[in-house]
Structure formats: C-alpha cells, structure tokens
matplotlib code that plots the C-alpha trace (Angstrom):
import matplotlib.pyplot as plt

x = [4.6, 6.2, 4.1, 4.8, 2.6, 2.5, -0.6, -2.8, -2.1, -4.5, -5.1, -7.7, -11.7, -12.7, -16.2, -17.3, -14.2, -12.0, -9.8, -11.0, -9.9, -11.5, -11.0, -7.4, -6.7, -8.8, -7.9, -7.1, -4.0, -4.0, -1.8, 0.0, -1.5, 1.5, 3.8, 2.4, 3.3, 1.7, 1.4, -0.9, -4.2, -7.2, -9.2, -12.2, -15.1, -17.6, -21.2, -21.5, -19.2, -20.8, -23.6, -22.5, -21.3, -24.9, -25.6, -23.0, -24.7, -27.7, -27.0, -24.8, -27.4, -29.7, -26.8, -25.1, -28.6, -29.5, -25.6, -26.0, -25.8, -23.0, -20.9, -21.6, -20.6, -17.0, -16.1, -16.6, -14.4, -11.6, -12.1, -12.0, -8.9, -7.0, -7.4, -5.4, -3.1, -2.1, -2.7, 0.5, -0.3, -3.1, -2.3, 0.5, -2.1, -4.4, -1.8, -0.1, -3.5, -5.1, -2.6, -3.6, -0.4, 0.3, -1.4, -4.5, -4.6, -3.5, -6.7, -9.5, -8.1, -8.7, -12.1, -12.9, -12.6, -14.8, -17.5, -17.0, -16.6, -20.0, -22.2, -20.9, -22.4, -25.5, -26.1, -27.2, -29.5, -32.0, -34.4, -38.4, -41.0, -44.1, -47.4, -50.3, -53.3, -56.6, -57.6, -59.0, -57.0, -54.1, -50.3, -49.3, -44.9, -42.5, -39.1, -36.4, -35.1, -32.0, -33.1, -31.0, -27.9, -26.8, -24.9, -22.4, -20.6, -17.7, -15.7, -12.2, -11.4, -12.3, -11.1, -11.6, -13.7, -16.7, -16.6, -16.4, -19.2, -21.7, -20.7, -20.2, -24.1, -25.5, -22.9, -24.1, -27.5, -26.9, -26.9, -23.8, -22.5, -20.9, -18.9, -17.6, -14.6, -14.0, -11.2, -8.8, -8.4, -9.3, -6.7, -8.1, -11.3, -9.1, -7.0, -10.3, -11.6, -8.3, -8.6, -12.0, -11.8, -8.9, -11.8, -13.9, -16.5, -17.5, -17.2, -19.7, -21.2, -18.4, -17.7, -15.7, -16.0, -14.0, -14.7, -16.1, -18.6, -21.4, -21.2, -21.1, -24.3, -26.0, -25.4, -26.5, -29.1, -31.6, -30.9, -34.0, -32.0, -30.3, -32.1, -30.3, -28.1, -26.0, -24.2, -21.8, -20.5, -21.5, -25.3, -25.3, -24.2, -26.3, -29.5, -28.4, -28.3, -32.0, -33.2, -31.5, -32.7, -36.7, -37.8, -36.8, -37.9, -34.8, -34.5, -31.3, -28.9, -27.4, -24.8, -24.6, -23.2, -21.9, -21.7, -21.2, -21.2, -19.5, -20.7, -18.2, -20.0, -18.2, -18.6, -15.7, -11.6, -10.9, -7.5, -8.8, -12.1, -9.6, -7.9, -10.9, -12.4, -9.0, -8.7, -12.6, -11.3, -8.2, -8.5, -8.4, -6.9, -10.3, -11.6, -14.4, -18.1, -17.8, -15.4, -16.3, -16.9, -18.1, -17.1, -19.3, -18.0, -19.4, -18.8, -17.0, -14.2, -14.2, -10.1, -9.2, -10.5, -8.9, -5.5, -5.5, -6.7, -3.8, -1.9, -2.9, -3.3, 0.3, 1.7, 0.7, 2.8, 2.5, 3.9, 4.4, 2.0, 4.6, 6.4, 4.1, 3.0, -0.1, -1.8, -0.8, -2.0, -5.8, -7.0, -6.1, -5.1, -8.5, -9.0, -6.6, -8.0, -11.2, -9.6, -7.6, -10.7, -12.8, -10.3, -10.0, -13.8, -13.6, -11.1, -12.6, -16.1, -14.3, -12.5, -9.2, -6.9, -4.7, -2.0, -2.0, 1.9, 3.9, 5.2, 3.1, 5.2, 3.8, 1.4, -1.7, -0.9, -2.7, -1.6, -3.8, -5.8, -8.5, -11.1, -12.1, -15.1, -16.8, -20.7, -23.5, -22.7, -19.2, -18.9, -16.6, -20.1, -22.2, -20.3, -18.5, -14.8, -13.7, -9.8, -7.8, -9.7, -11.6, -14.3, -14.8, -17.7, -18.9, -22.2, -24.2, -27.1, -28.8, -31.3, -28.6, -26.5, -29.2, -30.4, -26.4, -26.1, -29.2, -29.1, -27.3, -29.3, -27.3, -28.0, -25.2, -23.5, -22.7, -20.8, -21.8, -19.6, -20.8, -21.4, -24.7, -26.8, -29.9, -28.0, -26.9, -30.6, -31.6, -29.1, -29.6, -33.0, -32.8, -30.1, -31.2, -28.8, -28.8, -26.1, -25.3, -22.0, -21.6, -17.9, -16.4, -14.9, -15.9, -19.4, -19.4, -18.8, -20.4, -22.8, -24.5, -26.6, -25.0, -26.9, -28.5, -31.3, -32.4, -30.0, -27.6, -28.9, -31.6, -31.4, -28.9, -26.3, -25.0, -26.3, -29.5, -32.8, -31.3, -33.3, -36.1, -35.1, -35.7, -33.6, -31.4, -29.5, -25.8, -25.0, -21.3, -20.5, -16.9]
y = [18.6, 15.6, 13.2, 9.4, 10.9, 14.2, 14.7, 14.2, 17.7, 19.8, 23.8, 23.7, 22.9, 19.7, 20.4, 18.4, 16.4, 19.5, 21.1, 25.1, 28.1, 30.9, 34.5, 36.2, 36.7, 34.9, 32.4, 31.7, 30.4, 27.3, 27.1, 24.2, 24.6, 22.9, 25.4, 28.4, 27.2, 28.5, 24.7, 26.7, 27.9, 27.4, 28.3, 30.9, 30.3, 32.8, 32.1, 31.4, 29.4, 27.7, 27.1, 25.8, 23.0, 22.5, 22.2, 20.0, 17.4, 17.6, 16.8, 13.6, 12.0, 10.7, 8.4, 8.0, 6.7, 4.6, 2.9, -0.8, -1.1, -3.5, -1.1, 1.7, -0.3, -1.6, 2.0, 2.6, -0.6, 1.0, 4.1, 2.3, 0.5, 4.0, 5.0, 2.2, 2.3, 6.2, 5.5, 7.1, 10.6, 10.7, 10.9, 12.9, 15.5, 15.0, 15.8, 19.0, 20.8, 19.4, 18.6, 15.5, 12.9, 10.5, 7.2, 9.5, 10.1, 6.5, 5.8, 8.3, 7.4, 3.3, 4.7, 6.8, 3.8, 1.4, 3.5, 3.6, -0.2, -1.1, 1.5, 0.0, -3.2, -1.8, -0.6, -3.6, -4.5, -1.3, -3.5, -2.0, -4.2, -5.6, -4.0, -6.9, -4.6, -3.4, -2.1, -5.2, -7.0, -4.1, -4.9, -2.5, -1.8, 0.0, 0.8, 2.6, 6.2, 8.4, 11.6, 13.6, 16.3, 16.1, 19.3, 18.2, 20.7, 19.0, 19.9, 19.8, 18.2, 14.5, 16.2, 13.0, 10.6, 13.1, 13.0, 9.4, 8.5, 11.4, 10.8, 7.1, 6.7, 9.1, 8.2, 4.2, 5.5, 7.0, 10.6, 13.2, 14.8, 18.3, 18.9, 21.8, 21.1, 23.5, 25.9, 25.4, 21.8, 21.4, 19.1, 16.2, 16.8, 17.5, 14.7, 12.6, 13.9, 13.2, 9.2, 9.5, 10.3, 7.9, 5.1, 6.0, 8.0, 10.0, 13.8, 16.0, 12.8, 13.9, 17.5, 19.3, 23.3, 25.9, 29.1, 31.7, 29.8, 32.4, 32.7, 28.6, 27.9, 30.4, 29.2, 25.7, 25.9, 28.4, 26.1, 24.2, 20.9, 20.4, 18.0, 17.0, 18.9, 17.2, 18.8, 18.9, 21.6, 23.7, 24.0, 28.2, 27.2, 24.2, 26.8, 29.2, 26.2, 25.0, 28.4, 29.2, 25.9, 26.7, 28.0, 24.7, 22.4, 20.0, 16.9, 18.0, 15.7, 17.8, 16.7, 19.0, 20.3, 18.1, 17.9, 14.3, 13.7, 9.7, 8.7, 6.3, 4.4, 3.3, -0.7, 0.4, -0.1, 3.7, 3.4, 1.4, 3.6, 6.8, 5.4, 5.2, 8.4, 9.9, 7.9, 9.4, 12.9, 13.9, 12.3, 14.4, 17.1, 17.2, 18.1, 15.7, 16.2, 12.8, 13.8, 13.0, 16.9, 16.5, 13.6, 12.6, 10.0, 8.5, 9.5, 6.7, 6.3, 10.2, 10.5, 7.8, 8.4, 11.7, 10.8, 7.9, 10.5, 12.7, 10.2, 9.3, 12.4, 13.8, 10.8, 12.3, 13.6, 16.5, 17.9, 18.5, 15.5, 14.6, 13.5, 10.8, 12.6, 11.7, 15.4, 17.7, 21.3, 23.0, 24.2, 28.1, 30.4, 31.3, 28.0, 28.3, 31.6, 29.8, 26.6, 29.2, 31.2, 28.2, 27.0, 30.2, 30.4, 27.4, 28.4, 31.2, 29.7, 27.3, 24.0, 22.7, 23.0, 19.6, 19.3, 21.5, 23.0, 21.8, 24.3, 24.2, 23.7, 26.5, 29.0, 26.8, 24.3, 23.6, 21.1, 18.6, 20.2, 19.0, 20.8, 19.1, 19.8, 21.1, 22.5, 23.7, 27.5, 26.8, 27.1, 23.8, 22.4, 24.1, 24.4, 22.2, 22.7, 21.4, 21.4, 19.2, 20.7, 18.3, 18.7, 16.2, 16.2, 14.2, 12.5, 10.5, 8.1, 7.7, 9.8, 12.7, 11.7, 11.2, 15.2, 16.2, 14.4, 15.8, 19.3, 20.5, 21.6, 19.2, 15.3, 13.3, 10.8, 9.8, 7.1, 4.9, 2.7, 0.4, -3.7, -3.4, -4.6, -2.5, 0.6, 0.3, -0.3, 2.8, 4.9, 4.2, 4.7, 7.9, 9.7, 11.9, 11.3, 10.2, 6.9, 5.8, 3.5, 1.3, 0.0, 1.4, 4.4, 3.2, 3.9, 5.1, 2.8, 2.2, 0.1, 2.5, 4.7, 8.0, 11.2, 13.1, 15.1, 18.1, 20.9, 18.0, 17.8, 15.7, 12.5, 10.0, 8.9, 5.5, 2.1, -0.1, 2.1, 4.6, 7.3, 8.7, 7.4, 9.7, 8.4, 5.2, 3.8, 2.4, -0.7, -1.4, -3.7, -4.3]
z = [-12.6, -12.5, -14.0, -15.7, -18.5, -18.9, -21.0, -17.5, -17.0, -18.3, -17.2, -19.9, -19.8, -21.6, -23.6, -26.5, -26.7, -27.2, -24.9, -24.4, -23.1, -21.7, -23.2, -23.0, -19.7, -18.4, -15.7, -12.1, -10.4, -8.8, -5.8, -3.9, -0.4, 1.2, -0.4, -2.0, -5.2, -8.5, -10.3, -13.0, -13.7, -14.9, -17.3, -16.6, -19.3, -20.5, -19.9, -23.4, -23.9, -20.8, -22.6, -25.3, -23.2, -22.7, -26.1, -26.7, -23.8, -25.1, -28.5, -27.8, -25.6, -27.8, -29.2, -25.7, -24.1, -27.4, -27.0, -25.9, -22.0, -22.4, -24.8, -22.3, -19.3, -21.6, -22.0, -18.3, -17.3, -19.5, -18.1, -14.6, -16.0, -16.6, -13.5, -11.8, -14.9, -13.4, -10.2, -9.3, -11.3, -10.3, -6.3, -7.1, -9.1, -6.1, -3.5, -5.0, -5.9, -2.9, -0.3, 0.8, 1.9, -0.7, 0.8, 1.1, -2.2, -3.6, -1.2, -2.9, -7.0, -6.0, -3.8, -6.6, -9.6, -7.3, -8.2, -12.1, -11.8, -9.8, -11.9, -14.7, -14.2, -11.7, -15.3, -17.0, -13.8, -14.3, -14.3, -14.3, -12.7, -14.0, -11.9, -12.0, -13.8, -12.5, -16.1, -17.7, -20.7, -20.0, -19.3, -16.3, -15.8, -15.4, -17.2, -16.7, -18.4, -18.1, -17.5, -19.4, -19.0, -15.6, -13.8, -11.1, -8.9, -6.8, -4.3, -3.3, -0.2, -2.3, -6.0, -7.6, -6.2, -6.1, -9.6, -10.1, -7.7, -9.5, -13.4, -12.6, -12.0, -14.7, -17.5, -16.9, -16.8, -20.0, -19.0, -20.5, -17.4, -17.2, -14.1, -12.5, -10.2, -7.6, -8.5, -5.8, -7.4, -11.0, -12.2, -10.9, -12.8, -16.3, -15.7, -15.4, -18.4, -20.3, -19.5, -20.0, -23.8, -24.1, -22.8, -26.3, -24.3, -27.2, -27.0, -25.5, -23.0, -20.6, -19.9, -17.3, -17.4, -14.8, -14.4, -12.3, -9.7, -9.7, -13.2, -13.5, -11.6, -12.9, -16.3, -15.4, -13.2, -15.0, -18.2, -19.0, -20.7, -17.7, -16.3, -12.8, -10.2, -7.9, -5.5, -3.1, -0.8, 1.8, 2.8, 2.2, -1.7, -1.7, -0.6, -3.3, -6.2, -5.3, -5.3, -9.3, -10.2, -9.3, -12.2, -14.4, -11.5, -11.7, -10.1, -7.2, -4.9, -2.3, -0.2, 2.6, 6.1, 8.8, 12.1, 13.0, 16.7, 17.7, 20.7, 23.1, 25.3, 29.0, 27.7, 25.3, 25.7, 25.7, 23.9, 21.2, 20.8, 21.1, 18.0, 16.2, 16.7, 15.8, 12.7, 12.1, 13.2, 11.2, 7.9, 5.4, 7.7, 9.6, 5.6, 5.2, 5.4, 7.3, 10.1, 13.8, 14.7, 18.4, 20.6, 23.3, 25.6, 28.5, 32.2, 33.4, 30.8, 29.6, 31.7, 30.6, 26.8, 26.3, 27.8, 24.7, 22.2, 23.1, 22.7, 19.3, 18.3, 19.4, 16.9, 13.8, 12.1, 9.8, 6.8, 2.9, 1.6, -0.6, 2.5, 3.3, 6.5, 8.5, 8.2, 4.9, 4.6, 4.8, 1.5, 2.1, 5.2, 5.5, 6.9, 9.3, 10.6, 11.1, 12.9, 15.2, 15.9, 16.9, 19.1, 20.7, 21.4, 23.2, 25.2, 26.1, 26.9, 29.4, 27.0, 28.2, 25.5, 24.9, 22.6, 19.7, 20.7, 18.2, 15.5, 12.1, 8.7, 7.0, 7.0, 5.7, 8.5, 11.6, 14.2, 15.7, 18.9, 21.3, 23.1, 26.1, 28.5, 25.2, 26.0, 23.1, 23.3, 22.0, 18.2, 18.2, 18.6, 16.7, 13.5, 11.1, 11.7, 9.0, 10.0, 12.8, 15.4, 18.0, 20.8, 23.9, 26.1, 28.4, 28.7, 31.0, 30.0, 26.5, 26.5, 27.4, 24.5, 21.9, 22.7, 22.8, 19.6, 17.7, 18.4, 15.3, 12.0, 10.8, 9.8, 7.6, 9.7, 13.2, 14.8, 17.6, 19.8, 22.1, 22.4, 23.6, 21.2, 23.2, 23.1, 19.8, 18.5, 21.0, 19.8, 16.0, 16.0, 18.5, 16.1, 13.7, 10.7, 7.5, 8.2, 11.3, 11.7, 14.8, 15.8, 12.8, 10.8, 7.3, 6.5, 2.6, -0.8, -4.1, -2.6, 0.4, -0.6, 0.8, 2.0, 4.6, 6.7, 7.6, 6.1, 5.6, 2.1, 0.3, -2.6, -2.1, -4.0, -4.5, -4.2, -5.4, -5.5, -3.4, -5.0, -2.9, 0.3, 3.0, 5.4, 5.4, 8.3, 7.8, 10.4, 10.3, 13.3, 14.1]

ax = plt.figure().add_subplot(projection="3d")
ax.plot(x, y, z, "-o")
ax.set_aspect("equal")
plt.show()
C-alpha cells in the first residue's frame, strides 16, 4: 500500500483499544477487485473473542455516557479533523479494497466526515421537552438517554461513510459502537478505527471486529447488552438479523433493498434529464442502494430520451479506479455473472439492447448497458441490479406511472422529474417510497433523515427526530 502514513493500514481487528488477531490461521484475503490483487487479509475472530468485544463496550459506557457533551463532541471534531488530514489515504484505501475511481472516493471520506461533524454538535441539542401535568403539584418531562452498546453491520459499496453516519450518531449520543465491516472491504473500517483512537476516543467506546459473518451476527444479536442493531445490506440478511435479534427485543435500523424507479416527465429537456438519470444510474458502478434501477419516461420524449442516455452513457469511461475513470470494477465476478444474466433476460423477454459493446478491462468489469422497452416480467425490473445495468420503459399518464413505479416490494427512494408543480405533488404523494427527490440526484446528508418502506427496511437514520418516522418525504427542487 502506498500510503502517506502507513500506520492506516491495519489487517487487524480494533477491540478495546488494542489491535487483535484471530487464531492461527485464521483470516481471509482481501482482494483488489480492479486487479485480482491480494492487498492482505483480515483477521477472522472467534466468537469469543467476539464477545469479549461486547464486554469491553459495555464496560466503557458508563464513563463514555457520563463524559461532558462538549468533551464528547471535541473528540469527534478531531476525529472529523483526521479524516480531511488523510483524505488522500483514505480514498486510496477505499479505492483498492473497493474499487471505486479516485474522485468517488475523495467524495464518500469528505461525505462520510459531514456526518461526524453535524452529530457532534446535534449532540449538545438533545434537548427533552417539558409535558404541562395533569397530576396535581407534579412536574411532567422528558430527557434524553443513550441506549447503550450499539451493533453496526456495514457494507461495502460506501466502506466508509456507512460507518461514519451509524457510529457518528450513537458515539455523540454516548453509545460505544462495535462495527462489523463487510469482509470484501475492511480497511476502511481499521483505518477508521486507527484515527479514531488517535482523536482520544477511549478504548473499548469504538470497536471494529471482522470475522466470519454468520458467526458475527450471531454473536451480537442474541447478546442481551447489545442494545441497538443497525444495519445495512441486503433485505434476505436484514430478515435473518431481526429474526437472531428477537429473543433480546433490540431496538433495529435496517437499511434495505432498492429498486428506485425515476420517473421523466415529457415537460423535461430529454438531454439534460438523460444526464441526470445517468449520473443517478452508474455511480458507484450501479453499486448503490440509491441507484435509479428502472427508468420510466414519458411517451412523447421516450426517442428522444434514450438517444441522449446513450449518449451519456457511451462517454464513460471505465477502468482501474486508480486511473481516475468514470466506472471502476464490481465487487467480485459473481456480480458480473448476475449483471450479464439480467441483461440477457431482458433480451430474451423482448428489451433492445443499446450500447454495452465495448471491451471490459478485466474480468470484474462490466460496461455500461441499457435495456430499452423494459416490461414487469423482466428481472431488470423486478430486482435490484446492483451493477451498470439500466432499464427504459415507457409510460403514459400519472396514474400509469405511479402503479409502474410502486409495484416492487421495495420502498427507499425514487426520483421525479417534472416542472409541474401538480404533478410533482401527485406523484410525491402517489409513490410509495421512503424519500422522494424532485429535479435532482442528491437526496442523502447529515441532515435527512434517511430510510425506507416496505421490505426497504425500517428506522431512519440521520437528521433531527428522525427516529420513529414512518415515512418521510425528501423535496429537492432543482
């Protein structure tokens, strides 16, 4: 690794301040998806020694939670701090465990501080309220508690900034945090953890474990003292977690499955909403829970639409992330098999095929393809693709869209585009999704509170009093 500072690159779990090892033998390679390269491992911990993480959490909260707000929130500025300080290792980490081009992954370590910076000082706002009594000469309130060790399970497509946004809250809460990175990219997580103690969090309040992830959540979710599981992932794992954490009744954030339809109105300039919905398309390599997954776009602009996306799409370039590429690798070859076999599904089930011809780098690459024509038996729009695959289909009036767009049993995001002020109110309040973003790409920050419906997940994350909310629209007008 070619790292500025060489000490952010751990292959060894951080718990209770001290840098552990699993048994001999024990560990797992982790492999640069853009070139097959072994970069290192990581360490595979026993359950025991898993739960002695546990123990370790638990014992430092009392003093973490009784620490000052104000102290808590100066360590988390200097850990905030750190992170721009190794800005440049950090991407560099990010994009050779993860594959991500460079700018990407400049993007997600300044993304990923914001949210250390605003819990920070969302910290010393926790205020309670004071409730006006119906029990004579009695003083009624509320105050505000951490809840105690908090289990976070993170995956890899956004290695570091799932981490931030999760610990961020709980740490400033005054919760000790335990997270389990995914194993394809754990060096993110370590070098987080590395920073971390240099920013006086005391050991034990911030814990990352790897290992085996069966043996993992088992560990943590039957455990009684942890309190909280957040998660995100896929919603089969996300299933399995609420079921192994049952029997303790924890309090769970689950962020889920998507299938984010983004709906293009014919009121729209078709080349600059083409560059949009590619923009919400192939971050990330199509990686991202967020990613437009099925494009609907209106009759009278759907020719001219998909000549502009093809167009769009055909520029990006792809490559070794370390080449500053538009598009880097998918996680693993398995990925790729899927990508291929949902595009030849659709092609069998009647989709045009656009673009897509070009040769790929490497044998984890996938170039950018549309599906056009797509229809609901296709599995382009019925699963998550999760790679640079898109669907197009076409759609006449609002009520056709709203029925296209809902029937998935999924409900994170969608994307609507339109200047009609009617429509746009229709079609927010017809959608059935967690966070609904009108005229533009961005819809996620410190601020929002971020989540979804139906098997999309449950809890938010993020923002002022976000917990609890069942549902909460997102209006971004550009």
């Amino acid at each position: 690794m070619k790292l500025n500072d060489p000490r952010l690159f751990r292959q060894y779990a951080y718990v209770d301040g001290k840098w552990t090892h699993g048994s001999e033998g024990r560990e797992e390679a982790v492999v640069d998806p853009a070139t097959g390269e072994t970069l290192g491992h990581c360490a595979l911990l026993e359950a025991a020694q898993i739960t002695a993480t546990v123990t370790a959490a638990e014992e430092a909260f009392a003093a973490w939670r009784a620490l000052n707000v104000n102290v808590r929130a100066e360590k988390l500025n200097h850990w905030y701090r750190l992170l721009h300080e190794h800005k440049e290792d950090l991407a560099y980490l990010m994009t050779r465990e993860q594959g991500k081009p460079l700018k990407d992954a400049r993007g997600e370590v300044d993304y990923g501080a914001s949210f250390i910076q605003w819990f920070a000082e969302e910290a010393k706002r926790a205020y309670g309220m004071t409730i006006p009594s119906h029990i004579p000469d009695a003083a009624l309130g509320t105050i505000k508690e951490p809840v105690g060790v908090s289990a976070m399970f993170t995956p890899w497509n956004f290695p570091l900034a799932m981490i931030t946004r999760k610990a961020g809250a709980a740490l400033a809460a005054g919760c000790p945090v335990i997270v389990k990175p995914a194993n394809e990219t754990p060096y993110s997580a370590l070098a987080l953890a590395e920073l971390a103690e240099r920013a006086g969090i005391p050991a034990g309040v911030f814990n990352v474990v790897t290992g085996d992830p069966a043996t993992v959540s088992e560990v943590l979710c039957s455990d009684n003292r942890i309190r909280n599981i957040s998660f995100t992932g896929s919603t089969r794992v996300g299933k399995l977690l609420m079921r192994q954490s049952s029997s303790s009744v924890k309090r769970m954030s689950l962020e889920l499955g998507g299938n984010a339809p983004f709906i293009v109105c014919d009121d729209m300039d078709p080349d600059a909403a083409a560059k949009q919905a590619v923009a919400a398309k192939f971050q990330t390599a199509g990686q991202d829970c967020l990613a437009a997954n099925r494009i609907f776009v209106q009759r009278g602009i759907y020719d001219a639409f998909i000549e502009r996306f093809v167009a769009h799409m055909e520029a990006l370039s792809v490559g070794n992330g370390l080449d500053e590429c538009d598009i880097g690798p998918l996680i693993h070859r398995r990925a790729v098999e899927m990508a291929q076999g949902i595009v030849e599904d659709g092609v069998r089930r009647g989709a045009r095929k656009l673009g897509g011809e070009r040769s790929a780098p490497g044998a984890n690459f996938f170039v950018p393809t549309l599906l056009a024509d797509i229809t609901p038996e296709m599995r382009v729009f019925r699963e998550e693709t999760f790679s640079p695959v898109a669907g197009i289909g076409v759609f006449d009036s609002d009520d056709e869209v709203i029925r296209l767009a809902n029937d998935t049993e999924y409900g994170l995001a969608a994307y609507v585009y339109t200047h009609d002020v009617r429509r746009i109110w229709k079609l927010m309040r017809g959608l059935e999704y967690g966070m609904v973003s009108v005229n533009s790409v961005k819809m996620t920050g410190a601020p929002i509170p971020f989540g979804g419906i139906k098997q999309s997940g449950l809890g938010r994350g993020r923002g002022p009093g976000a917990r609890g909310v069942s549902r909460y629209q997102v209006l971004l007008s550009g």
